[in-house]
N, CA, C and O of each residue as an XYZ file, in Angstrom:
608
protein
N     -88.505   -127.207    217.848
C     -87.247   -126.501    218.056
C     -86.086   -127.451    217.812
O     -86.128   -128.609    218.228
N     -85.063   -126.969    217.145
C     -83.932   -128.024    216.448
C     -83.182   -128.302    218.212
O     -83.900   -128.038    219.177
N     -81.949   -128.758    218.408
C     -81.047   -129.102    219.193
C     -79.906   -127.896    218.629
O     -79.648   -127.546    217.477
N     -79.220   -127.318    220.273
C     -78.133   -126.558    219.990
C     -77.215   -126.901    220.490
O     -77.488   -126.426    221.593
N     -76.482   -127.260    220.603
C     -74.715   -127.414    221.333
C     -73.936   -125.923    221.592
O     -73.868   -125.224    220.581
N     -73.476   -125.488    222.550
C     -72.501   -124.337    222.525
C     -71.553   -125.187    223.461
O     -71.820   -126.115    224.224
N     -70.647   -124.717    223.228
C     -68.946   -124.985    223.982
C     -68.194   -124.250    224.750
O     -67.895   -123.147    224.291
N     -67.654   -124.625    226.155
C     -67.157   -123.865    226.552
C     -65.936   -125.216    227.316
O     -65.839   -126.389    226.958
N     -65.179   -124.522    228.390
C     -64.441   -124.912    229.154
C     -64.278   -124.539    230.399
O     -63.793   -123.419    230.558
N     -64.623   -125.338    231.607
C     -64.420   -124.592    232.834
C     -63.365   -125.548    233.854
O     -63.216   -126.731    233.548
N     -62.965   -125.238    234.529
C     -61.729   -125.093    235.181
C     -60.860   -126.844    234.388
O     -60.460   -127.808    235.040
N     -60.834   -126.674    232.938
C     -60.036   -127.724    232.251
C     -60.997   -128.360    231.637
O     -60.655   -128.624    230.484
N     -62.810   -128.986    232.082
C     -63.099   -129.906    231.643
C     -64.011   -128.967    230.334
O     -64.377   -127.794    230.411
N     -64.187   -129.834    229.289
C     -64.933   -129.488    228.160
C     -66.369   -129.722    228.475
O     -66.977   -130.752    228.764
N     -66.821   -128.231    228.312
C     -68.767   -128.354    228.850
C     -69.351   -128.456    227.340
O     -68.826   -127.702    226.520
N     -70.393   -129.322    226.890
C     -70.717   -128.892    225.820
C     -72.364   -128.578    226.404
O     -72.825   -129.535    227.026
N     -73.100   -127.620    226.304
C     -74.171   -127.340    226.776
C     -75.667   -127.225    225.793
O     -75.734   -126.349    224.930
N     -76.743   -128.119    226.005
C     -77.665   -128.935    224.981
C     -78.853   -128.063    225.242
O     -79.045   -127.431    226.280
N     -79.682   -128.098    224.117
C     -81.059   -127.238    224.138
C     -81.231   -127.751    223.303
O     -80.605   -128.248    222.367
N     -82.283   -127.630    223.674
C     -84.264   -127.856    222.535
C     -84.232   -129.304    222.621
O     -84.003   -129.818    223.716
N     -84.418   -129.970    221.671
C     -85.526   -131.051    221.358
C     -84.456   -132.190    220.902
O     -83.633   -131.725    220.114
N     -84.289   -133.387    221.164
C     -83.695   -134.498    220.547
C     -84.341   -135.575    220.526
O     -84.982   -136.010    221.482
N     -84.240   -136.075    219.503
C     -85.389   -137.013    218.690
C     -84.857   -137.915    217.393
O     -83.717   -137.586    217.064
N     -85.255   -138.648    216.837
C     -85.110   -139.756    215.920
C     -84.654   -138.667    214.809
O     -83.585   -138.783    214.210
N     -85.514   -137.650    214.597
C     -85.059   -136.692    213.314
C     -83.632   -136.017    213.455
O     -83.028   -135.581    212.474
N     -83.301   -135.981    214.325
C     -82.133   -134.614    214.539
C     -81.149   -135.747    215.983
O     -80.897   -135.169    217.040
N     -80.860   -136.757    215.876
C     -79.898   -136.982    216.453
C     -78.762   -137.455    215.544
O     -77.600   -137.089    215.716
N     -79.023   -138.017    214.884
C     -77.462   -138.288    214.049
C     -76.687   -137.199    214.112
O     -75.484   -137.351    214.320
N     -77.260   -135.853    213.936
C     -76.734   -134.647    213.459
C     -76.005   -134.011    215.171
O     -75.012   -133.335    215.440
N     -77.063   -134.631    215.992
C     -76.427   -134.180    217.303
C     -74.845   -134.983    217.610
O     -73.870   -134.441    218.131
N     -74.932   -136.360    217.139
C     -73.974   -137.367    217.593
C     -72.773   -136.759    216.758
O     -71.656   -137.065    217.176
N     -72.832   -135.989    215.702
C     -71.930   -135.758    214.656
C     -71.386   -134.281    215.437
O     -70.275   -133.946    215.848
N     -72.257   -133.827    215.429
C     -72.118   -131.921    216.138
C     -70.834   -132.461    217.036
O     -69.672   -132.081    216.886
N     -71.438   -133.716    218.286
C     -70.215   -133.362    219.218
C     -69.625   -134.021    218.752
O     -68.482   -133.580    218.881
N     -69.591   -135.307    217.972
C     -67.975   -136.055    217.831
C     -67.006   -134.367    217.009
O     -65.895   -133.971    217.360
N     -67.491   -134.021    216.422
C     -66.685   -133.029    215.582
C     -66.437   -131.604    216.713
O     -65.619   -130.706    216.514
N     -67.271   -131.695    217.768
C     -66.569   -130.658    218.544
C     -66.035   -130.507    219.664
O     -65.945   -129.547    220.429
N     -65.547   -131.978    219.698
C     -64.578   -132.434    220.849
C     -63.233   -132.802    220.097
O     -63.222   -133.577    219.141
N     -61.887   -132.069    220.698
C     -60.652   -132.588    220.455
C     -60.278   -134.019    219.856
O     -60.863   -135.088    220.037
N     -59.499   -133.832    219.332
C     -58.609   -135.154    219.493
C     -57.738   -135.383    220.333
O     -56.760   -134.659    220.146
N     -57.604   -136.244    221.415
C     -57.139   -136.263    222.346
C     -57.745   -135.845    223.679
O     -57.080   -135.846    224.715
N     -59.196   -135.441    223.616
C     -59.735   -134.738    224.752
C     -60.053   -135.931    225.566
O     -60.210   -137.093    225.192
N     -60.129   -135.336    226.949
C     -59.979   -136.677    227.955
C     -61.124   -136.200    228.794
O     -61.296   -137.145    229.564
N     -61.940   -135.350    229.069
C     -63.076   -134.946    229.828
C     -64.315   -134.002    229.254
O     -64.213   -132.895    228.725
N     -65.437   -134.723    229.499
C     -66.928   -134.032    229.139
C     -67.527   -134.082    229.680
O     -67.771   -135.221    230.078
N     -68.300   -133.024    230.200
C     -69.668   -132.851    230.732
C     -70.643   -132.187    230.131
O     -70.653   -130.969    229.956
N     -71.661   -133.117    229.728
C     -72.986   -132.692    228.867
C     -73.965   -131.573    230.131
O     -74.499   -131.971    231.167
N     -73.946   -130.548    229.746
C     -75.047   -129.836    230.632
C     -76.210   -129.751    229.759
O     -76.127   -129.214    228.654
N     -77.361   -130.291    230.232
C     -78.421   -130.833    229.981
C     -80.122   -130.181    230.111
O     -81.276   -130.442    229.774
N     -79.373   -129.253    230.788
C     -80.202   -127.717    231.808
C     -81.198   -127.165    230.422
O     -82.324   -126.755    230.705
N     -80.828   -127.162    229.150
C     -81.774   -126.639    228.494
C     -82.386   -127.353    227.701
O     -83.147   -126.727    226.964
N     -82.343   -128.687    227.528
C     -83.311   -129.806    226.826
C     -84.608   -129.740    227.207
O     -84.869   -129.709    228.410
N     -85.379   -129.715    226.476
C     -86.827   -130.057    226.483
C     -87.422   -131.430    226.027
O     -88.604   -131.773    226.057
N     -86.531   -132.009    225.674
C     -87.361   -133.438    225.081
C     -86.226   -134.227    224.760
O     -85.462   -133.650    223.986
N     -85.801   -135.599    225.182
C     -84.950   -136.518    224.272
C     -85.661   -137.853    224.213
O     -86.344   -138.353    225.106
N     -85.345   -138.432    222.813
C     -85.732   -139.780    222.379
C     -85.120   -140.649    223.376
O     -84.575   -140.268    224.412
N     -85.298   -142.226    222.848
C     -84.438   -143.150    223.032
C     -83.387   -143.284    221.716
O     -82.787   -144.326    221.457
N     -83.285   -142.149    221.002
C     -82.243   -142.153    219.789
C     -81.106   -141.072    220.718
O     -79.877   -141.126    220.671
N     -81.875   -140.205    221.465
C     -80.946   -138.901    222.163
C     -80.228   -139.714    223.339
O     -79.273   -139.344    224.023
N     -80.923   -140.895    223.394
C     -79.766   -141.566    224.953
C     -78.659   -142.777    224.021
O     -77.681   -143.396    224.439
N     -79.100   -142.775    223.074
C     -78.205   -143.847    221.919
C     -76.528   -142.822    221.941
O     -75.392   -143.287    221.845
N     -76.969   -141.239    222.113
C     -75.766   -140.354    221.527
C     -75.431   -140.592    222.939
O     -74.214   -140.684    223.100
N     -76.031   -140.702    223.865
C     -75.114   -140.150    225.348
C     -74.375   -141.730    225.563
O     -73.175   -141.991    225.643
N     -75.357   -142.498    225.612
C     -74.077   -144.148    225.285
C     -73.127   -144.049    224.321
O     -72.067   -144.345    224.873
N     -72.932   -143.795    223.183
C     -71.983   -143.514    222.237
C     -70.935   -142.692    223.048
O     -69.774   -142.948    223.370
N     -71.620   -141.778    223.236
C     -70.176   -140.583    223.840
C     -69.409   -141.140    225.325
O     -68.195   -141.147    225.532
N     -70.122   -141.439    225.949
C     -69.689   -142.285    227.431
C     -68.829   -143.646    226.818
O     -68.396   -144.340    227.738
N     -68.530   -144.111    225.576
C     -67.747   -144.983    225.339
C     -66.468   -144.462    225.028
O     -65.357   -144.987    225.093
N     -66.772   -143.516    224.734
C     -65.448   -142.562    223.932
C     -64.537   -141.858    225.598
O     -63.422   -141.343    225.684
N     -65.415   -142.087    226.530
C     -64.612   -141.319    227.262
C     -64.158   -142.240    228.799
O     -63.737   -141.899    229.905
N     -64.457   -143.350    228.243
C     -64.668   -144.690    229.117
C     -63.011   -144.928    229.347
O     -62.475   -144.550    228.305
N     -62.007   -145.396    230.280
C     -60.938   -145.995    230.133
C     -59.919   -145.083    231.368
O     -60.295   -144.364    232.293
N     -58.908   -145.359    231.048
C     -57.859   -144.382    232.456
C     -57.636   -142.940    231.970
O     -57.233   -142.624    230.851
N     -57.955   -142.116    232.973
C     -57.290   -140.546    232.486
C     -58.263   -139.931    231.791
O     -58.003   -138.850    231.262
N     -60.169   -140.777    231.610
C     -61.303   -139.959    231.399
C     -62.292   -139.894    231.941
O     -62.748   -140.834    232.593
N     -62.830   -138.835    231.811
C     -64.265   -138.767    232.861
C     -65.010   -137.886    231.509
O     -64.560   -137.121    230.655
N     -66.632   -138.538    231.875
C     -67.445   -137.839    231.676
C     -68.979   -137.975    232.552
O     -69.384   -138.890    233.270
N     -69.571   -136.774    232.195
C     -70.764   -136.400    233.257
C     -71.932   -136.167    232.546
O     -71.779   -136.207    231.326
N     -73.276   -135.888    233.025
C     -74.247   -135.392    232.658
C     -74.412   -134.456    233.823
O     -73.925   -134.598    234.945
N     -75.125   -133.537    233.415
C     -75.794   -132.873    234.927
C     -76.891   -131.859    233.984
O     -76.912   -131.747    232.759
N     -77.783   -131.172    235.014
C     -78.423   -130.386    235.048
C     -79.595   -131.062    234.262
O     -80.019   -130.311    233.384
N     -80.027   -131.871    234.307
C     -81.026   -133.046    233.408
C     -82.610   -132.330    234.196
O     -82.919   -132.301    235.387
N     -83.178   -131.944    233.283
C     -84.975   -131.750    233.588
C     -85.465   -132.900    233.747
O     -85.370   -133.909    233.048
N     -86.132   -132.659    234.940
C     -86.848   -133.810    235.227
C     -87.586   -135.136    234.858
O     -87.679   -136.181    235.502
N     -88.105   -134.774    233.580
C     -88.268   -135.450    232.570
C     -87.529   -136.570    231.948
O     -88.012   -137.665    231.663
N     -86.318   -136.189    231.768
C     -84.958   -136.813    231.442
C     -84.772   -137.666    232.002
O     -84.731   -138.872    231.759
N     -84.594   -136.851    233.133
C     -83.584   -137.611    234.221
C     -84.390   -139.158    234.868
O     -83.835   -140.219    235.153
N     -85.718   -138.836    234.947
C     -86.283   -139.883    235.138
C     -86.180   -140.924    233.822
O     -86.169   -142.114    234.140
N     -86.142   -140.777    233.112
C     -85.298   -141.708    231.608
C     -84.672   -142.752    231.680
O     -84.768   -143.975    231.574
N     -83.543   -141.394    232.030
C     -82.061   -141.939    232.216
C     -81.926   -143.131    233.711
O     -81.510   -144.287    233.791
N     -82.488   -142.186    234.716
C     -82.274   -143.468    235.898
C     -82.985   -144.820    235.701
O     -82.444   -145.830    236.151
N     -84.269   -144.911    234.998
C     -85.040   -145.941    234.726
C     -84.560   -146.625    233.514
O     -85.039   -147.669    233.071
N     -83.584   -145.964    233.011
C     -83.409   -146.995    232.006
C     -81.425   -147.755    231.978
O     -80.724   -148.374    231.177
N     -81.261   -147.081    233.641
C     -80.370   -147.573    233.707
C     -79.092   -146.977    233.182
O     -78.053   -147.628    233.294
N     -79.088   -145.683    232.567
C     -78.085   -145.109    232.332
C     -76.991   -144.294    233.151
O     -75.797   -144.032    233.009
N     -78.106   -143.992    234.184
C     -77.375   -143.184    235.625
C     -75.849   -144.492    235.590
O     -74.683   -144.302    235.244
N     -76.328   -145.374    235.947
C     -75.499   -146.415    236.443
C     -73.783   -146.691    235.369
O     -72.746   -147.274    235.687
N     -74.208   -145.915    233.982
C     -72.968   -146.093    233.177
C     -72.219   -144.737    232.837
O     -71.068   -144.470    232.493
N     -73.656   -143.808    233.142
C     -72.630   -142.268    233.163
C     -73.360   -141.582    234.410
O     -74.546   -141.614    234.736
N     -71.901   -140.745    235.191
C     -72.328   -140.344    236.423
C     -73.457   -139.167    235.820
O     -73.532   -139.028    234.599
N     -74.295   -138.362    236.700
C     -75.450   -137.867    237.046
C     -75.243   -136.941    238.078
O     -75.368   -137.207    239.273
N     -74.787   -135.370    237.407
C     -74.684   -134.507    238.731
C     -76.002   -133.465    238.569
O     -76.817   -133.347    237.654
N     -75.877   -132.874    239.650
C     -76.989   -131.636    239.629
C     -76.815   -130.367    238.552
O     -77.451   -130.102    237.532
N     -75.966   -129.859    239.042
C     -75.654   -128.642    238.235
C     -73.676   -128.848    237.670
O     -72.902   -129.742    238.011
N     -73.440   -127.785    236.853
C     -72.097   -127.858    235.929
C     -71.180   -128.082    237.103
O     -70.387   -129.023    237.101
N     -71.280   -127.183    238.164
C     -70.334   -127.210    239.329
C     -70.129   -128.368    239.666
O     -68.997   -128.633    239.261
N     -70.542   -129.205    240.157
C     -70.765   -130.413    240.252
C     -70.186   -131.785    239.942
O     -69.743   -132.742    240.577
N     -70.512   -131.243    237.933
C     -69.956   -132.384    236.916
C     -68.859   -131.780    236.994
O     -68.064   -132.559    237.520
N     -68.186   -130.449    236.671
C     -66.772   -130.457    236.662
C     -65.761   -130.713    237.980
O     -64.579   -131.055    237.930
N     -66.435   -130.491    238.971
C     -65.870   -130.964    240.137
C     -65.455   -132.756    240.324
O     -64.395   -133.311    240.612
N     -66.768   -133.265    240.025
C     -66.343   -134.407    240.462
C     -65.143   -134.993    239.000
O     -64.016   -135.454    239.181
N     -65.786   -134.800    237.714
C     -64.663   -135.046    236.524
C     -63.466   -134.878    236.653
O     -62.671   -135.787    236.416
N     -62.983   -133.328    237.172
C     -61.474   -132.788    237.229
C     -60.684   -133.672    238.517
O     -59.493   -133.958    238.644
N     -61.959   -133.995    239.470
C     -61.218   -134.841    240.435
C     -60.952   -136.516    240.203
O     -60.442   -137.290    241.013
N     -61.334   -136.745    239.177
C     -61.122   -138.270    238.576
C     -59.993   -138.353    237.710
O     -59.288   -139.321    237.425
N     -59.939   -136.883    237.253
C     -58.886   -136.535    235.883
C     -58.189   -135.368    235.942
O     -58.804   -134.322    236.145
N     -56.817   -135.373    235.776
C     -55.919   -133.978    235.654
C     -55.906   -133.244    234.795
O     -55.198   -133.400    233.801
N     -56.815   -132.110    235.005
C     -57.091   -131.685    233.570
C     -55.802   -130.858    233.254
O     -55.528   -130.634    232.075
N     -54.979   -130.384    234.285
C     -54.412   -129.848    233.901
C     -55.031   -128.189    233.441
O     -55.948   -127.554    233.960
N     -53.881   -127.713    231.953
C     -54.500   -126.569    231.842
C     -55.369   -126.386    230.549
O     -55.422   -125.464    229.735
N     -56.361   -128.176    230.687
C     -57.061   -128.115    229.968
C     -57.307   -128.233    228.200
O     -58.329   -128.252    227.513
N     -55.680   -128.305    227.836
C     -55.561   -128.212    226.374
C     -55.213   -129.634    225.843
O     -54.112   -130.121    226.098
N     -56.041   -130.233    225.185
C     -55.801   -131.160    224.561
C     -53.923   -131.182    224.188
O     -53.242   -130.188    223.934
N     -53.547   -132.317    224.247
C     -51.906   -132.976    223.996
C     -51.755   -132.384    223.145
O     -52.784   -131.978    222.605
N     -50.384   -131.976    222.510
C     -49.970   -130.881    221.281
C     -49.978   -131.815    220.491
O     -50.491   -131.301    219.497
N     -49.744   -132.918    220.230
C     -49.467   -134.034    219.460
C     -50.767   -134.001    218.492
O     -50.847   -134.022    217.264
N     -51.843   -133.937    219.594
C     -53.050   -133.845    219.157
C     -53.622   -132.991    217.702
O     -54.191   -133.105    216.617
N     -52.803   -131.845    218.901
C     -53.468   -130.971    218.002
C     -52.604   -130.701    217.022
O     -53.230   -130.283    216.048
N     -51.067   -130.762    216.763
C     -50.278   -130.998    215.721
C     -51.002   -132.046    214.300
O     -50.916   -131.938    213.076
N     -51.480   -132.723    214.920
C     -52.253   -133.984    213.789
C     -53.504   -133.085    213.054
O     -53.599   -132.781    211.865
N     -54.343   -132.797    214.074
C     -55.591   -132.105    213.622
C     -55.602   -131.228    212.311
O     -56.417   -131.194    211.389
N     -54.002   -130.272    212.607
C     -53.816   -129.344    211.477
C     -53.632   -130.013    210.233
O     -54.312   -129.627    209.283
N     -52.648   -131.160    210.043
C     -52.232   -131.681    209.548
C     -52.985   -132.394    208.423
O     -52.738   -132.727    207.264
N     -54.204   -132.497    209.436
C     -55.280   -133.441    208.642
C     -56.289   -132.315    207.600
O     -56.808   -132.310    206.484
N     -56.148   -131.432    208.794
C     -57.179   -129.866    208.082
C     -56.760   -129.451    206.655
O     -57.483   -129.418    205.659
N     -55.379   -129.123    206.758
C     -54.373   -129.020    205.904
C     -54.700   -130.170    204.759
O     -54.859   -129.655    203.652
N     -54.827   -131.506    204.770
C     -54.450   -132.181    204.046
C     -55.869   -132.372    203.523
O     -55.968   -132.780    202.366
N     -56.742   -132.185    204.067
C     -58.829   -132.683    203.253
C     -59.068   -131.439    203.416
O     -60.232   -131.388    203.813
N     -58.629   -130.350    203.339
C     -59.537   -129.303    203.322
C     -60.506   -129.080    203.986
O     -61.407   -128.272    203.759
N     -60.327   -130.081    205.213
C     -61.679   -129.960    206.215
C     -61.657   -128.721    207.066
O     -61.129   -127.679    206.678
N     -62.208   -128.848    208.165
C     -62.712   -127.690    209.186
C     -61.748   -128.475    210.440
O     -61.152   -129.548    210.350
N     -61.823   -127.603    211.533
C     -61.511   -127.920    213.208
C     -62.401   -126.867    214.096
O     -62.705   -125.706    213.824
N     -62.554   -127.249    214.652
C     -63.416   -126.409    216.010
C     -62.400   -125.884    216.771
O     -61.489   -126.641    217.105
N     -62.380   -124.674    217.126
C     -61.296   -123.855    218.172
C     -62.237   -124.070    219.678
O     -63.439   -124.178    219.920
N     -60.777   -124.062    220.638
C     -61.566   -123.771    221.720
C     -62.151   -122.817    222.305
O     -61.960   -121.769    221.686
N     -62.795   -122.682    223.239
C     -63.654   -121.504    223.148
C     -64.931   -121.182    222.939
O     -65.665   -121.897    222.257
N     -65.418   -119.827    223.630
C     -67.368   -120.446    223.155
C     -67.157   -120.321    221.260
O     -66.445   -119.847    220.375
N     -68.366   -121.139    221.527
C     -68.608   -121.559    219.718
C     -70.088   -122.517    220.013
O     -70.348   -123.087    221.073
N     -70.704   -122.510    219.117
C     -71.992   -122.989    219.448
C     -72.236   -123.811    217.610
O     -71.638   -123.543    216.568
N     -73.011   -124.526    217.797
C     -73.555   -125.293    216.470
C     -75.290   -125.870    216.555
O     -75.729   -126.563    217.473
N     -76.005   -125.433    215.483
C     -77.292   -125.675    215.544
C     -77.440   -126.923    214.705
O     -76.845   -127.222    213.671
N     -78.280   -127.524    215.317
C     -78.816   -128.882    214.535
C     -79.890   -128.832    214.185
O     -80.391   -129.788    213.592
């Protein structure tokens, strides 16, 4: 089964929510999915983790990558809802210790929004003034907020 990402937002923080399988074959594509479906300018993530069935040591390479990106003043990010499997991984390999580890979404967005003002959640206009700009200028794509989902 490939890896899915869907997107949402709850009370400000950006949920991106993970299924199926992550592995040496299909993580680049995961690390790419979210760099491309997180803002510019976004200041909070919580990976809900609730529907994974399997991750590499290539699938904890993406969750160190992304925990750098959100590392510094005015960001938080979370994991939660990790199958057991995982989660025993992650604590044994020492990752609990660099990204927090909640139970369920309630949880990660609770403790995130209370580290960080999400406010009403919308990435800086500046931000998103640039984004167009850039869309506009390479003919590329942007991700809207909102559910939206991407298969890997």
């Amino acid at each position: 089964m490939d890896a899915q990402v869907n997107w949402s937002r709850d009370a400000g923080v950006l949920v991106a929510s993970l299924s199926g399988r992550v592995d040496s074959g299909n993580s680049a594509a995961l690390h790419e999915a979210l760099k491309e479906g997180i803002p510019e300018g976004e200041r909070t993530l919580a990976l809900d983790c609730g529907q994974l069935t399997y991750m590499s040591s290539a699938g904890l390479r993406v969750l160190l990558d992304m925990s750098q990106r959100f590392r510094g003043p005015r960001k938080a990010m979370g994991l939660c809802g990790l199958p057991e499997s995982i989660d025993s991984v992650v604590r044994l390999s020492g990752f609990d210790k660099i990204i927090p580890v909640h139970e369920t979404i309630a949880d990660a967005v609770a403790a995130i929004s209370g580290k960080v003002d999400v406010g009403d959640g919308a990435p800086r206009r500046e931000a998103v003034e640039k984004a167009d700009e850039e869309e506009e200028s390479t003919g590329g794509f942007r991700f809207r907020l909102g559910k939206r989902s991407t298969t890997i």
